[in-house]
C-alpha positions as CSV (number, residue, x, y, z in Angstrom):
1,X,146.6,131.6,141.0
2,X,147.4,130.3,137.8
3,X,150.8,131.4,136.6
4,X,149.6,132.9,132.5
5,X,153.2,132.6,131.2
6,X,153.4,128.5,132.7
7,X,152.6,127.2,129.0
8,X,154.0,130.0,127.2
9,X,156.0,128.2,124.4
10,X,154.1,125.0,124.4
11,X,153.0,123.4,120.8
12,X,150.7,120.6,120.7
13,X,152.2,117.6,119.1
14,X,150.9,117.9,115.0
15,X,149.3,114.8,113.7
16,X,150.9,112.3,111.5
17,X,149.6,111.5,107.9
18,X,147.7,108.6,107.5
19,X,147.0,108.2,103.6
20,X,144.6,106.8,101.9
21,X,145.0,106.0,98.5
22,X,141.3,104.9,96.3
23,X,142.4,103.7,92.8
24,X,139.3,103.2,91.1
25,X,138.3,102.1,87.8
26,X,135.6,104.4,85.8
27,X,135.9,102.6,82.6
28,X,132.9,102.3,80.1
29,X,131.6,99.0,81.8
30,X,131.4,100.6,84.9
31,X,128.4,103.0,83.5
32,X,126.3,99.7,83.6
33,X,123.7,98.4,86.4
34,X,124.7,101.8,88.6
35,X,127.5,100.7,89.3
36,X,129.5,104.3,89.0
37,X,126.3,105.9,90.7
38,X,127.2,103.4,93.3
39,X,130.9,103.7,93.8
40,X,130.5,107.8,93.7
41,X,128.0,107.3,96.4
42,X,130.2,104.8,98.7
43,X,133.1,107.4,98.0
44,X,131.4,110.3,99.8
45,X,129.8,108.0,102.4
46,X,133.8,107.4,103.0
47,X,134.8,110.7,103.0
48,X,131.9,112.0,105.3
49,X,132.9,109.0,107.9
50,X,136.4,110.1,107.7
51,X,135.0,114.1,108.4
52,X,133.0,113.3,111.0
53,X,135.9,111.4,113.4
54,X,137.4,113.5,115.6
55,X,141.1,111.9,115.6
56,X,144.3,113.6,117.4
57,X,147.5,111.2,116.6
58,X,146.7,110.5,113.0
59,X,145.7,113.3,109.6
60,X,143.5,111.2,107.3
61,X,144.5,112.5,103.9
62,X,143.3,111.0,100.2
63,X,143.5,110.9,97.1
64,X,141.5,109.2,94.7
65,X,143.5,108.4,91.1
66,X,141.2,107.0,88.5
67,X,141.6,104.9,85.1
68,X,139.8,104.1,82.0
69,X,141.0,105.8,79.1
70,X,143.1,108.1,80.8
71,X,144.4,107.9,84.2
72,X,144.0,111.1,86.5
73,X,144.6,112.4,89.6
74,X,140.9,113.2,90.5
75,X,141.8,114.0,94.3
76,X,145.4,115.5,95.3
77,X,146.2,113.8,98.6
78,X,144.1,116.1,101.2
79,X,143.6,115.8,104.6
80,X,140.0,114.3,104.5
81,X,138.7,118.0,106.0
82,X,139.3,119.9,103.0
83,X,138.2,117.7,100.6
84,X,135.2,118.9,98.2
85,X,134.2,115.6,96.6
86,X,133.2,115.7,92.2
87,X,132.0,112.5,91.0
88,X,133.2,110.7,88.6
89,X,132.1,109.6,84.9
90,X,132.8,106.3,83.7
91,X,134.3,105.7,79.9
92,X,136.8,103.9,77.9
93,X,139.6,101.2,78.8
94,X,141.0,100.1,81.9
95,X,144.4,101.4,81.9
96,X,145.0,99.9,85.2
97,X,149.0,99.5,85.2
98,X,149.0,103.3,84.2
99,X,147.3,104.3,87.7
100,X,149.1,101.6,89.5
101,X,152.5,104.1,88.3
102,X,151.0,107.0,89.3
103,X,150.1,105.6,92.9
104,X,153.8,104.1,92.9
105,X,155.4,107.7,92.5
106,X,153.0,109.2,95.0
107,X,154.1,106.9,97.1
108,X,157.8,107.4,96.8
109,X,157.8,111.5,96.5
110,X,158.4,112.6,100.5
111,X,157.4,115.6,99.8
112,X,153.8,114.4,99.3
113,X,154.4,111.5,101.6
114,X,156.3,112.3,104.5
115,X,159.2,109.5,106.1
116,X,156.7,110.4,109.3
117,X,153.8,109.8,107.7
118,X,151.5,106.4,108.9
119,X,151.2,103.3,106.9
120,X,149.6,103.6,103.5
121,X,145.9,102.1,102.7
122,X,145.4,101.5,99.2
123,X,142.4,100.7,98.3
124,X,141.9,98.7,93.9
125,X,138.5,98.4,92.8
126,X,137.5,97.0,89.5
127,X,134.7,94.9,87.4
128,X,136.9,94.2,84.7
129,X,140.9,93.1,83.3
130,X,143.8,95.8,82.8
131,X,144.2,96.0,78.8
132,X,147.2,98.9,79.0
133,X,150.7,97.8,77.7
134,X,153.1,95.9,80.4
135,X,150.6,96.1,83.2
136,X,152.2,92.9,85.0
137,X,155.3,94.4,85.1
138,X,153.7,97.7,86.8
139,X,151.6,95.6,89.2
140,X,154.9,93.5,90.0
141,X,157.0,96.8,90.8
142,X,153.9,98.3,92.8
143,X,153.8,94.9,95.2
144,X,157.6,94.2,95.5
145,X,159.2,97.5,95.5
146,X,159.7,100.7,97.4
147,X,157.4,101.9,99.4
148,X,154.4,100.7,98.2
149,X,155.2,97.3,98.6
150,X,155.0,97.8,102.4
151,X,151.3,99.6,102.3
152,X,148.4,98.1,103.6
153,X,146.6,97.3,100.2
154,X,142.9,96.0,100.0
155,X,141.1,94.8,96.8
156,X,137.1,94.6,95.0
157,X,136.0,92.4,92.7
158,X,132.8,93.8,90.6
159,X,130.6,91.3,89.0
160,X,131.7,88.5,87.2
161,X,134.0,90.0,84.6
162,X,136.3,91.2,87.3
163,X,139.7,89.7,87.1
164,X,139.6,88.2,90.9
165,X,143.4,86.5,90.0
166,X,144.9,89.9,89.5
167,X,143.3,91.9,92.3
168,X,144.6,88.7,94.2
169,X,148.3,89.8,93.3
170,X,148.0,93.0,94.0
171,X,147.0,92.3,98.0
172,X,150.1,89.7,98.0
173,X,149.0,88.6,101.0
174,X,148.6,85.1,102.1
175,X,145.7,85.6,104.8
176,X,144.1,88.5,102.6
177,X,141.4,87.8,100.1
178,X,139.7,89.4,97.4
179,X,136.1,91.1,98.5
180,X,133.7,90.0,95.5
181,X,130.5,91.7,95.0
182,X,127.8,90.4,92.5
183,X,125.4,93.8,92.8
184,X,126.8,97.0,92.5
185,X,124.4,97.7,95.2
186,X,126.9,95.9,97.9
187,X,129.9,98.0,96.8
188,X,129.0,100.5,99.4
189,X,129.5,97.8,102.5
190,X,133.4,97.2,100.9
191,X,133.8,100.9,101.6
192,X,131.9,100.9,105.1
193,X,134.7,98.2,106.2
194,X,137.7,99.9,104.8
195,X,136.4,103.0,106.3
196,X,135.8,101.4,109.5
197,X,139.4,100.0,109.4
198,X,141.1,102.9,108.7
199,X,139.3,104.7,111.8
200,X,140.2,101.8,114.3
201,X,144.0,101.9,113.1
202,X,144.1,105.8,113.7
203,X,142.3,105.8,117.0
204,X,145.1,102.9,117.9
205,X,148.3,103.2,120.2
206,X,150.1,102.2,117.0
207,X,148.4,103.1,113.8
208,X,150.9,101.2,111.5
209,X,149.5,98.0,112.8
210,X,146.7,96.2,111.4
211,X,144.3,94.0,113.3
212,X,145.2,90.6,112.1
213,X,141.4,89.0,112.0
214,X,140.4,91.4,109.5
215,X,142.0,89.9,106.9
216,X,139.7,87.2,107.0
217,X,136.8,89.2,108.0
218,X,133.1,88.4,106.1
219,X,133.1,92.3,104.6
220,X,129.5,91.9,103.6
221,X,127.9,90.8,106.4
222,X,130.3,92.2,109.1
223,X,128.9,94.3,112.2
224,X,130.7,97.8,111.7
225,X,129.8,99.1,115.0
226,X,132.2,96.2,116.4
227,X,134.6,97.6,114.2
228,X,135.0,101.1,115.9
């Protein structure tokens, strides 16, 4: 007969955080050839691939900061679950060093970011050049410094007018490259792989680690089902 009081006092092991961190640009040019229609729509593809996993060790949590104009905070940093996805309107500049220092002190604050908490993903996308005041020195303190220098950080290129050389710094990563997409209607297979990749890392033995022959992975014409 089983004894009722044998797991009395027993508390499953809590999740760790495992953050995901989407800055994306919604500047003016990005209203062009769908491209915001088709980031908003890779966006909740993510979100709904995160939703759907059904993972024990590791609490997908993110937050999306975006920048043209202004740079906001359009997602808190959630656990994936509660999330209730807005899209998002594209206008103005690309003040790209700005969100770059508000992903830097989300990084840093513990209190949003626990010392526990897994390896970061951040995740640039941009078709265009940062034009805000002292963005090199931003995107030199994101790389090098603190914590966000140690975060797993992955880069899009959209169109031609995207400044490749700069989203190249900002991996600082000799075996990482740049994904480059030509139609906005590819963006969505960037997101499918980073998705995929932040699912295999969670499902891992150590989710801090990151399979080393996806860095040079073909994103676009990858197999995602090998992936999981």
């Amino acid at each position: 007969m089983m004894d009722n009081n044998e797991f009395e006092g027993f508390v499953m092991p809590q999740a760790r955080m495992l953050p995901v961190i989407l800055l994306l640009d919604v500047s003016g040019s990005m209203s062009y050839d769908a491209k915001m229609d088709e980031l908003n729509s890779s966006v909740r593809e993510m979100l709904d691939s995160f939703q759907k996993e059904q993972i024990v060790q590791a609490d997908i949590c993110v937050s999306i900061v975006t920048f043209g104009s202004e740079v906001k905070v359009h997602t808190e940093l959630t656990p994936v679950r509660d999330i209730q996805y807005e899209d998002m309107v594209a206008g103005g500049m690309t003040y790209m060093g700005r969100a770059l220092d508000v992903a830097y002190d989300m990084i840093e604050d513990k209190t949003k970011i626990p010392k526990n908490a897994y390896r970061p993903v951040v995740v640039l996308v941009s078709d265009g050049a940062p034009n805000d005041d002292h963005w090199e020195d931003k995107l030199n303190r994101f790389t090098s410094t603190g914590r966000s220098s140690k975060c797993d950080r992955w880069s899009l290129a959209i169109g031609a007018d995207a400044d490749t050389g700069m989203l190249k710094k900002f991996l600082d990563h000799p075996e990482k490259e740049v994904c480059y997409v030509e139609d906005a209607a590819d963006i969505h297979k960037f997101f499918r792989f980073i998705s995929s990749c932040t699912i295999q890392r969670s499902q891992s033995k150590n989710p801090n680690e990151v399979a080393q022959d996806l860095f040079t992975a073909d994103i676009l014409n990858i197999n995602f089902d090998n992936l999981r």
